[in-house]
N, C-alpha and C positions, 0 to 999 in steps of 0.2 A: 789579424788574429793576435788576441795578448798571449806573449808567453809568461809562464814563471822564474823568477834568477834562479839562475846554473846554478847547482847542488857544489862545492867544494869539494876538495881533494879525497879530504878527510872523510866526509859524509859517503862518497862513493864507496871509499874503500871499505869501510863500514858495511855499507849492504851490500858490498861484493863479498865481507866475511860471513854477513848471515845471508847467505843464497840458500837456497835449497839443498845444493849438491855441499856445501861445505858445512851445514848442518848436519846433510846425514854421514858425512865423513865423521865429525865428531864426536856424533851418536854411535857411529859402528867403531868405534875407536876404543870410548866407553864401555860399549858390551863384549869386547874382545878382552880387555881388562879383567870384568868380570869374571867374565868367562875362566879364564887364568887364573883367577885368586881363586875360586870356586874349587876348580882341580886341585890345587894346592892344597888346601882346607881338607878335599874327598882324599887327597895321597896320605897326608897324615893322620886321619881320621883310620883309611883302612891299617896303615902299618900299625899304630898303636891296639889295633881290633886283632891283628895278625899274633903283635907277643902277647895278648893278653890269655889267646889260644894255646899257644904256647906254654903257656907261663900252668895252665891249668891242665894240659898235657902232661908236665912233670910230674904237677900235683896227685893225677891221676895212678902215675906209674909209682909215686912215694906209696899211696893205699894200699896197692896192692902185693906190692914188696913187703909192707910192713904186715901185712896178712897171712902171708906166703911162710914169714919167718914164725911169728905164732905159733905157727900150726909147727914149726921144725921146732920150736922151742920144745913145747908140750911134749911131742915124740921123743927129744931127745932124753927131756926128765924121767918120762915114763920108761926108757930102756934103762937110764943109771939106775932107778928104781930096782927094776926088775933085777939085775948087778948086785947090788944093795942088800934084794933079800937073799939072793942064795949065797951067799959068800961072807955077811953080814961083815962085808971090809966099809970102815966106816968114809972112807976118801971116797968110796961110790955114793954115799949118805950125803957126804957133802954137794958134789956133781948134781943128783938128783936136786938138792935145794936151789942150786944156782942156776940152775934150767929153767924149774917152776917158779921162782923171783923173778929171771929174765923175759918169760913167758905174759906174766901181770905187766910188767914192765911194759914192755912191746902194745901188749891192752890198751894201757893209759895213754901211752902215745898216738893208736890207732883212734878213740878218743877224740883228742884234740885235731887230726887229721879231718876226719870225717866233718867237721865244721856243726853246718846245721841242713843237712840234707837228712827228714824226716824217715826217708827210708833205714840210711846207714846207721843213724845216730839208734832206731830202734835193733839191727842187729847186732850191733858193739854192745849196748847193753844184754842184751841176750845170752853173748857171748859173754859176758862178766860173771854171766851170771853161770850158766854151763861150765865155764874155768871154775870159781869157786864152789860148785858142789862138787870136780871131781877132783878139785884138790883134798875137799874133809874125806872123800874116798882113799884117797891115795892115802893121805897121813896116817892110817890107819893100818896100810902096808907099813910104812918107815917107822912108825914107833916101835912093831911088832920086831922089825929087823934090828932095830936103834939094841933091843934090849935082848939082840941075841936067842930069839924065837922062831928058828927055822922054818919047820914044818907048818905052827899057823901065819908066819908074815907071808910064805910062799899061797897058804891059801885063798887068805885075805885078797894078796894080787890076782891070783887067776880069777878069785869071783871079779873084781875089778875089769880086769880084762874083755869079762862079756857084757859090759854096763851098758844101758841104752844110751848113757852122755857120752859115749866118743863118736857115736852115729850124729847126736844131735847138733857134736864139736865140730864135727867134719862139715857137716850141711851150713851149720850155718856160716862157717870157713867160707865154702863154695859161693854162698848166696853176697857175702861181702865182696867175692870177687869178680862174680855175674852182674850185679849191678856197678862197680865201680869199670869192669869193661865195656859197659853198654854206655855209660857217661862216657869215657876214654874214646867211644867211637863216634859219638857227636862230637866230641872236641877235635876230633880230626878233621869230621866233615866244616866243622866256622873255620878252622884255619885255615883249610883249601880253600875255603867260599873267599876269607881274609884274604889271602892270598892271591885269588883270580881277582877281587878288584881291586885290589892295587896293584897289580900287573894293568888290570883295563885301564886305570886312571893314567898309567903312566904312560899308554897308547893313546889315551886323548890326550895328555900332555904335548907329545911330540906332532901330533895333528896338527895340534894348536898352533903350533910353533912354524912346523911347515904352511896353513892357514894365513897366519898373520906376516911371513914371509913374500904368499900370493898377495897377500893384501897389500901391501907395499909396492909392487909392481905396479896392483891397479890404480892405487895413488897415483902414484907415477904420469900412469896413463892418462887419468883423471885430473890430472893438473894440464898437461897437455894437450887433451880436450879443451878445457873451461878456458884455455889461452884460445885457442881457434874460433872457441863462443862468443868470445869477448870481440872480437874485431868482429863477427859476423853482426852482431848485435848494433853495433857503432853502425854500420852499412843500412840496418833496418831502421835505426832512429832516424838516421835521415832522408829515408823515404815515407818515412810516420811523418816529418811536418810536410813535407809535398800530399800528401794522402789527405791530411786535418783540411785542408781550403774544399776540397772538395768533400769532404764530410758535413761543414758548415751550410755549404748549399741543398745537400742532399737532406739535411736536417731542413731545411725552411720548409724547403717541397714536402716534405713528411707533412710538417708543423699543419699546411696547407690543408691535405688533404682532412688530416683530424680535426679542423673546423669544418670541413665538408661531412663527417662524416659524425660530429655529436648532434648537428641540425638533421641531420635524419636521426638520428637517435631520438632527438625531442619530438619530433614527429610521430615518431611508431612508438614514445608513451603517450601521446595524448591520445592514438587510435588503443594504444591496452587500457587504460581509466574507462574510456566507452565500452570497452568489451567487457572490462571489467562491473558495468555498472547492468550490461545484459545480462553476465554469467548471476550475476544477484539474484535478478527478476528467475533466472531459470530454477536456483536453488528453489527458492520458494515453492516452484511449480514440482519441481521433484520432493520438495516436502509434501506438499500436498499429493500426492504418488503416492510415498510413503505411509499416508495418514489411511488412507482409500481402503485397507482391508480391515483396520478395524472399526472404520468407519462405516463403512456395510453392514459389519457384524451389527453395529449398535444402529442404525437405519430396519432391519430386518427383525432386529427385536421390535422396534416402539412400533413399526406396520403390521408383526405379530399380533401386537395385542388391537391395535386396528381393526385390522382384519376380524380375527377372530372374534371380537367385540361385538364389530357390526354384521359377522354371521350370525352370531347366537343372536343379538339382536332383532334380526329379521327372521332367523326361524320362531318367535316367541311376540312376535309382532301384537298378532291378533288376539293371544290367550294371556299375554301378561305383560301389562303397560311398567309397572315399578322395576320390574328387570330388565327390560328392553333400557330403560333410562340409566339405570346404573350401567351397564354395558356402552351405551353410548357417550357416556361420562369419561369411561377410561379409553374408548376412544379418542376421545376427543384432547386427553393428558396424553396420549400417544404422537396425534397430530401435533401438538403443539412444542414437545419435546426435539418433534423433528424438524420442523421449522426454526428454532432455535439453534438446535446444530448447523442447519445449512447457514444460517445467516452468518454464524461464527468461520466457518469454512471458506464462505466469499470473499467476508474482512481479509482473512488469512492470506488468500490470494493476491489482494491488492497491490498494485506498486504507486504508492502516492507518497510527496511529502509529508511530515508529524501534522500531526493534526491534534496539538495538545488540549487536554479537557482536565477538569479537578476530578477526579476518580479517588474512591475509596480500594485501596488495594487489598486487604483483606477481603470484601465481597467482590473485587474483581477475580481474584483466586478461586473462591469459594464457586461461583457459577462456571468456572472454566472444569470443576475436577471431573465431571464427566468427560471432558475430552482428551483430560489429559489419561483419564483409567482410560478410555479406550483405543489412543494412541500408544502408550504403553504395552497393553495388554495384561493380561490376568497376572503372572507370573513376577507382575514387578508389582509390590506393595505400597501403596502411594496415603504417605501421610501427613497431614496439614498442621502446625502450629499461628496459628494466625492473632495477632494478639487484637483484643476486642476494640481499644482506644489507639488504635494507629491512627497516625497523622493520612490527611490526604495530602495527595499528592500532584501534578502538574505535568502530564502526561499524557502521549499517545498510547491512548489502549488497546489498539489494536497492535500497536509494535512493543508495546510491555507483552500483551499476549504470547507476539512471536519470537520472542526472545527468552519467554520462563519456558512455551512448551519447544524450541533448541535446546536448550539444556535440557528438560528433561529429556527428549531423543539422546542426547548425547550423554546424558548418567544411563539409560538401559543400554546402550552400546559398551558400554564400560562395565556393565553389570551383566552384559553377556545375556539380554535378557531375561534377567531374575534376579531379587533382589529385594532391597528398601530403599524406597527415596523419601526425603523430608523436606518438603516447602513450608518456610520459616516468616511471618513477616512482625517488622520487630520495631519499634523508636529508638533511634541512638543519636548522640549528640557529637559532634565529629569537631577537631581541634583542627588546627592549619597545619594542613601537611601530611595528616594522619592516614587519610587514603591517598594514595595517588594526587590526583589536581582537585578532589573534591574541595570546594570552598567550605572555612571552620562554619556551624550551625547546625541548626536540628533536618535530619534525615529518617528517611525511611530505608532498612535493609529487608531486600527480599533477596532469604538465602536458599539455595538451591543444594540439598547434600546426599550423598547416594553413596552407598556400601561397595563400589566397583573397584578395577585393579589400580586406581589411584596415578600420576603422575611424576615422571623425572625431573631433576631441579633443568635439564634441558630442556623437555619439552616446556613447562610451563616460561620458560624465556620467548619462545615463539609462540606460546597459544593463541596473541591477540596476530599472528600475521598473517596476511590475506594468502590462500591459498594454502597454506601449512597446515596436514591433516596428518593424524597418527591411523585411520583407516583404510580399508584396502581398497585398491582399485575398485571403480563404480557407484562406492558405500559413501561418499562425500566428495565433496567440493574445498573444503577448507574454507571458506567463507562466514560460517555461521558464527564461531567467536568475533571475528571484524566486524559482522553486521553488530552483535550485542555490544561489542565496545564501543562503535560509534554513536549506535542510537543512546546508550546513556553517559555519553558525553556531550552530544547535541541537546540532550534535555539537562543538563548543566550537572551532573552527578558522575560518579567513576565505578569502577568496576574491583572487585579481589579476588583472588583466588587462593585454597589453602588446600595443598594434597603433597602426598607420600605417597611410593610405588608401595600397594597394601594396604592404607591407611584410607582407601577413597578419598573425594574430592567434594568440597564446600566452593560455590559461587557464589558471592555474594555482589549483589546488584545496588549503590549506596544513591538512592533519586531525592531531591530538596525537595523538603514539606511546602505543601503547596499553600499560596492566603487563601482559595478561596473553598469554599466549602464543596462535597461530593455529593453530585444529584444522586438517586435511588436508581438501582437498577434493576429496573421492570420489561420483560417482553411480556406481549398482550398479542399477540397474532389470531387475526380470527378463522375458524376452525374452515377446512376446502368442503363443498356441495360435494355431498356422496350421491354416488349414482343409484337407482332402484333396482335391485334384484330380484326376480322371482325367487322366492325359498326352495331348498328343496325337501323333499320330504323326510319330516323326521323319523331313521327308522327303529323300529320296535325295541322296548327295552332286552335289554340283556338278560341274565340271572345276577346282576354285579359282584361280577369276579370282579376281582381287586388289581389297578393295575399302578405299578409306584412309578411316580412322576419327578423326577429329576432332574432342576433348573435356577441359576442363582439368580435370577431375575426376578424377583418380587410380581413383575405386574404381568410377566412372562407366564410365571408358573402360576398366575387368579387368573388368565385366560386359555391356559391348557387344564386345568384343572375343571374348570366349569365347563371345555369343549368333551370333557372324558367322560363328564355327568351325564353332559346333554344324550349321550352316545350310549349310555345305561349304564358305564362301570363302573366300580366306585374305588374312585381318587385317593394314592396315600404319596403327600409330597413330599418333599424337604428340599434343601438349596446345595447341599453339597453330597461329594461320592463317601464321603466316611458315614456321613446319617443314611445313606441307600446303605450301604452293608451292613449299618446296626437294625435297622428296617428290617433286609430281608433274612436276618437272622431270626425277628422276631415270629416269621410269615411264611408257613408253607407253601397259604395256599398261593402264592401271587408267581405266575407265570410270564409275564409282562413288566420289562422296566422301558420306559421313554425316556432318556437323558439327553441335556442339552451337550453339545461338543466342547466347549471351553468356557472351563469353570475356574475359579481360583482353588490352589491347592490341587487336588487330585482331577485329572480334565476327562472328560466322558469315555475316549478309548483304554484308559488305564484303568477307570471303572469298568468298563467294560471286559476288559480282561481278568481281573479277579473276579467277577461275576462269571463268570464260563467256568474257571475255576473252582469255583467254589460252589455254585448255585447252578450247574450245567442245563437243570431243566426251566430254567428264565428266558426268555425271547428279550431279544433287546433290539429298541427304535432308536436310534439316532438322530436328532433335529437340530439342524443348523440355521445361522443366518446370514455365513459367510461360504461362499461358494469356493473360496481358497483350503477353507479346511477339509473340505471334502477329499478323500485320497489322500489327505499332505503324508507323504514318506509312506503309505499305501496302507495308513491305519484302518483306513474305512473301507478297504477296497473288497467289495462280494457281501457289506451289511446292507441292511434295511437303511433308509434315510429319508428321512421328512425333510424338504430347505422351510425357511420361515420366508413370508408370511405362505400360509396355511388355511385355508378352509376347515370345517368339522367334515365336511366329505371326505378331502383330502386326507385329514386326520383319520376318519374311520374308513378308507381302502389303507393305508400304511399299517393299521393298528390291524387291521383282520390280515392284512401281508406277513406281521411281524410274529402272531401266532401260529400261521400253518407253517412259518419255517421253523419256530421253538415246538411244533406238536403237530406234526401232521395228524393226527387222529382227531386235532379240532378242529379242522377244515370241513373233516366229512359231519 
């Protein structure tokens, strides 16, 4: 075992000065310091707080002294006065002047006393002012006496005597003395307070003192201590190098097993890559799960019109061949609609290597938006910008496929199902380095953008990692970003992403312009042998009452509307719930609305509720082609319901059901 050279004398004593324990000796050394200066600062601080109470104490007592006197002054003038006139001895005459001189006097000083306290300063003047009007009173006594006028100087005083200014002298006397007592009694209460803390401070002082005396001991102790530490520590060091030889071996054997134990490590990743590459294929299959109930919906429309087609068909067989063929017509656009979707859905499912083809990506978008409206759903508004002269491109189309409708599942997740999404396809010419590891040249971007609650700058650090989901348990796998980064990195193109929490999210998918040019895409499936029915018998026309037909499906509502004919009503359509209430506003007589369940914008049970509303005496049919929507959250639960596809029998027992429950009186 190598050791390191022995540390020196010096260096020891050194870090036996910065120990722990002789740190915080120095530390509590310092704050005891403080501490003391602190008190010091608060001792002098209150004493100077103490005379300053004091000091305004006296002040207080000068006020009112000098107020006190005032009032003796005045009285004493006013009695030599009164002297003055009956005796007209002029040495009283004098007395009287030197009273009421003395008197102002006293004023002016009271005055400058009162400083600037707003209260007093307005009764000194007051009082200025009360002195000098009953001085012109008085003077009017002394002149009369001055000139040896007995009888009127004495009368002149006695009116004097009963003036309303020695009531208002007096008060306002009192009011200078009531307020400068009520000051005088606060100054008492700070110099006590003054007083009790510098008494306290001086009781932490001696604390202190006693304090920093205990501390000293503990030094003491503490040194005595850290000497016993020290040799015990010397005894562990040298059982620390007897310990190290056997640390060293213990270390191999460790070392040992952790090569036993990353080869199992490498082992159970090569078994997670495999699981990982099953949990893939499963995604998929719970995509396809997921796709399944709008997929019905749109399966159950295009057999609608089937159906319905090749019923009216066959009831009109024999009496009129040009309609029979037209109806077999959109049959047959039914059939072929559906065969298309399936074959898109098998693709979907597949787990096979790229299977690259030159494809026009704008018409590969364009034939997919049926799947994508119907994997979305009505509520999410799905809009295309697709630019006309796009490059072709050098791709798996079926794993382009599954990669635009991922993101679109994952922009209505984000969009909380509802919203707007925009699939963008564009030419852009790319520099080195600009995307990710796209190589500099001409590109195609297909951008993927949706109005949802957008992304953290954390989340978007993980978004490409496998298994990393922001949804809830059951609702994903975390997979779906990894699969889109791989697949257009393996077709030699990169991926971006741009979002703000609020601000939605833009993917954009960057794939190299392909050389070679993009075949057309055509399905051509020939139509399935329909089986032969016996008709059944068409029954008798009606009177045609009018019954409104409500369905956003184009070829939906030309095969319920010509089954409502056939049946003798007569048919008023439209595709959405805001044209049925302009409708049956316009229309008393229509007793019957047939609406499909999910519409874009307003969806058949929400029609159907301001219609009850509004229009009470209307029967309403309900026709689905999704057996999920039926009951969902108990909208439909106790109505009328046609599912699709549909017969005109079908249709006409529903339709004669759906009036005896809006009128029983048309049943009889």
């Amino acid at each position: 075992m190598s050791m390191g050279a022995d540390p020196t004398e010096q260096e020891r004593a050194a870090r036996r000065w910065l120990s722990p324990l002789n740190l915080g000796v120095l530390i509590g050394a310092l704050v005891a310091a403080s501490v003391v200066v602190l008190l010091i600062v608060q001792a002098s601080a209150a004493n100077r707080q103490r005379d300053r109470a004091l000091e305004l104490e006296r002040h207080s007592y000068d006020v009112m002294l000098v107020t006190r006197t005032v009032g003796t002054s005045m009285a004493k003038a006013e009695a030599s006065l009164g002297r003055f006139a009956t005796s007209a001895d002029r040495g009283m005459g004098t007395s009287y002047y030197n009273a009421w001189t003395d008197a102002g006097a006293q004023i002016t000083q009271l005055e400058s006393l009162v400083g600037k306290d707003p209260t007093e300063v307005q009764l000194v003047h007051q009082l200025r002012d009360l002195y000098n009007a009953r001085g012109e009173e008085l003077g009017l006594t002394a002149q009369r006496a001055y000139y040896k006028q007995g009888w009127p100087a004495l009368l002149l005083f006695n009116n004097a005597g009963h003036s309303k200014l020695i009531g208002q002298i007096d008060k306002t006397l009192t009011a200078i003395q009531d307020h400068e007592s009520d000051k005088l009694q606060n100054r008492f209460d700070q110099s006590d307070a003054a007083a009790s803390e510098s008494n306290h401070v001086v009781k932490l002082l001696s604390l202190t003192g006693l304090l920093l005396v205990a501390g000293g001991i503990v030094l003491a102790w503490l040194a005595w201590l850290a000497l016993i530490t020290r040799r015990s520590a010397q005894r562990e060091t040298e059982e620390a190098e007897y310990r190290n030889v056997w640390l060293e071996q213990a270390v191999a054997e460790r070392t040992r097993e952790l090569s036993e134990s990353n080869a199992m490590l490498n082992r159970e990743m090569a078994e997670r890559e495999a699981a990982e590459a099953r949990l893939r294929q499963m995604q998929k299959m719970e995509a396809v799960g997921q796709l399944t109930g709008g997929i019905a919906h749109d399966f159950n429309n295009m057999l609608a019109v089937v159906v319905g087609g090749l019923d009216l068909a066959r009831r009109r067989l024999q009496v009129e061949a040009d309609e029979v063929g037209r109806h077999i017509d959109n049959a047959m656009e039914g059939a072929n609609r559906a065969a298309a979707l399936t074959r898109r859905l098998l693709g979907f499912a597949r787990a096979e290597p790229l299977l690259p083809e030159a494809i026009d990506p704008a018409k590969l978008i364009d034939g997919m938006s049926d799947l994508i409206d119907r994997t979305l759903g009505e509520r999410v508004m799905v809009a295309t910008r697709l630019s006309p002269g796009a490059w072709p491109i050098w791709v798996d189309p079926l794993q382009l496929e599954n990669a635009i409708l991922n993101l679109a599942v994952n922009a209505r997740d984000a969009m909380n199902g509802a919203g707007r999404l925009e699939i963008a396809v564009d030419n852009v010419t790319l520099a080195e380095g600009e995307v990710g590891e796209a190589k500099a040249g001409d590109h195609v971007r297909v951008a993927v953008t949706d109005t949802g609650c957008g992304m953290s700058p954390e989340v978007l650090e993980r978004v490409f990692e496998p298994f990393f989901t922001t949804k809830e348990v059951g609702k994903g796998t975390g997979l779906g970003m990894s699969q889109i980064f791989g697949f257009v990195r393996q077709s030699g193109g990169d991926i971006a992403i741009r979002s703000a929490p609020g601000e939605g999210t833009t993917v954009s998918l960057y794939l190299p312009r392909g050389t070679k040019s993009a075949p057309s895409d055509t399905i051509n499936i020939a139509p399935p042998q329909l089986r032969q029915v016996p008709s059944d018998p068409v029954p008798a026309a009606l009177t045609g009452e009018p019954v409104l037909i409500v369905e956003d499906d184009p070829r939906v509502r030309i095969a319920t509307t010509s089954a409502i004919t056939e049946l003798g009503y007569r048919p008023l359509a439209c595709a959405s719930g805001e044209e049925a209430l302009a409708l049956l506003e316009g229309h008393d007589d229509i007793h019957l609305m047939i609406t499909d369940v999910v519409m874009p914008g307003m969806t058949g049970p929400e029609l159907g509720a301001q219609v009850r509303q509004r229009f009470p005496h209307v029967g309403i049919l309900y026709v689905t082609g999704y057996a999920g929507e039926a009951g969902e959250g108990g909208e439909l639960e106790g109505e009328a319901v046609l599912r699709k596809p549909f017969t005109v029998s079908a249709l006409e027992r529903a339709v004669t059901d759906a009036l005896h429950r809006a009128r029983p009186a048309h049943a009889a």
